[in-house]
C-alpha positions as CSV (number, residue, x, y, z in Angstrom):
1,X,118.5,274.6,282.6
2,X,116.3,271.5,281.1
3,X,112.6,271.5,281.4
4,X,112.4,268.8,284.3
5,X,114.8,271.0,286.7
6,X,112.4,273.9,285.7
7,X,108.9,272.3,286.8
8,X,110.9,271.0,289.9
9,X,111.5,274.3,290.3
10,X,108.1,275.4,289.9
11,X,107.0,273.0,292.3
12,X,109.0,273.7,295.0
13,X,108.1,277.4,295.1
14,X,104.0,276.5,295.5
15,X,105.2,274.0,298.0
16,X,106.7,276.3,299.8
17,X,103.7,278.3,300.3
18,X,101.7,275.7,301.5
19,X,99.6,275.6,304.4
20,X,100.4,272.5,307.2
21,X,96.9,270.6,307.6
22,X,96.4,272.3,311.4
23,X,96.6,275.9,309.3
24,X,94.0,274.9,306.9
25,X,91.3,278.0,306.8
26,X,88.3,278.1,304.5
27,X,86.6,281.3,303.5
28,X,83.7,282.7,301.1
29,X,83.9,285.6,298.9
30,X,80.6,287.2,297.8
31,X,81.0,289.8,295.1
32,X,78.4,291.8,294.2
33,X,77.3,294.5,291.3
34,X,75.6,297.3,292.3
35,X,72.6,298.4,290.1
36,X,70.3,300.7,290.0
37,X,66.7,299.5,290.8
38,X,64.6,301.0,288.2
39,X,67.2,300.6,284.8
40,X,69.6,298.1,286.7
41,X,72.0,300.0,285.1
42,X,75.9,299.8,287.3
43,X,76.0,302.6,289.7
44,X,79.4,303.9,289.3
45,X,82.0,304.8,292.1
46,X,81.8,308.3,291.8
47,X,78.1,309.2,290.8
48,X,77.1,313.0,290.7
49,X,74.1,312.4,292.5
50,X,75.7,311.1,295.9
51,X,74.4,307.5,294.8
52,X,77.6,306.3,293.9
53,X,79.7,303.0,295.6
54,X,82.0,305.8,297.2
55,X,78.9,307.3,299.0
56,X,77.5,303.4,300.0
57,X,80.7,302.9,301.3
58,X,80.9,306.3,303.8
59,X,77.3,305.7,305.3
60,X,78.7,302.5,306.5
61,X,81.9,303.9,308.0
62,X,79.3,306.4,310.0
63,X,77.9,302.6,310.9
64,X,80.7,301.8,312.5
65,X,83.2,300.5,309.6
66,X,86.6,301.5,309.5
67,X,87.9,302.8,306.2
68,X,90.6,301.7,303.8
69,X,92.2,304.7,301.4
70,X,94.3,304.7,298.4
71,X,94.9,308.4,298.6
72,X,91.7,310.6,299.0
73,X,89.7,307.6,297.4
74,X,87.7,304.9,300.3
75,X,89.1,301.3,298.7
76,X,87.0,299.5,301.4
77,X,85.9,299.2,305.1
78,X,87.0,296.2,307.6
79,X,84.8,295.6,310.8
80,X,84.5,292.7,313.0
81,X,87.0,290.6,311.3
82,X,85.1,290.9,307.8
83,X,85.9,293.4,305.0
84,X,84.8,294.8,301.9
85,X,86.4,295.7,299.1
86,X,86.2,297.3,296.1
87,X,87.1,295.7,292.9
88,X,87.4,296.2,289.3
89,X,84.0,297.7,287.9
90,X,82.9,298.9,291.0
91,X,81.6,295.9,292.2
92,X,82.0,295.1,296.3
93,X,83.7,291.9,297.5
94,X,82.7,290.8,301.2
């Protein structure tokens, strides 16, 4: 195949994905570390203590968040048509 039918191939499978102009949507991502106060030191997802982002995240289902799991693990919480995630390095995506 020469190069020019491959980047016309390329193309056409981004163009397919697009969006028509009365579909257009625009969101915000906020990610967030969590640190510790006093060290600001990352609090892991799994802390001994019950300090960790797994803990954060089940006082907020008993808020009223719904949880996500991969397995036994809480992934993240939706409510209200936001959500929050958790992503590499235990940091929180809303």
């Amino acid at each position: 195949m020469s190069y020019n039918k491959q980047i016309d191939r390329i193309v056409e499978y981004f163009r397919k994905q697009e969006k028509t102009p009365d579909n257009l949507k625009i969101g915000a991502e906020f990610e967030h570390f969590v640190v510790r106060e006093n060290d600001l030191s990352a609090v892991r997802y799994d802390e001994n203590s019950k300090d960790g982002i797994r803990d954060l995240l089940s006082y907020l289902m008993q808020k009223g968040w719904r949880g996500n799991f991969e397995g036994d693990n809480l992934i993240g919480l939706e409510k209200d048509g936001s959500t929050v995630t958790l992503e590499p390095g235990a940091q929180l995506e809303l």
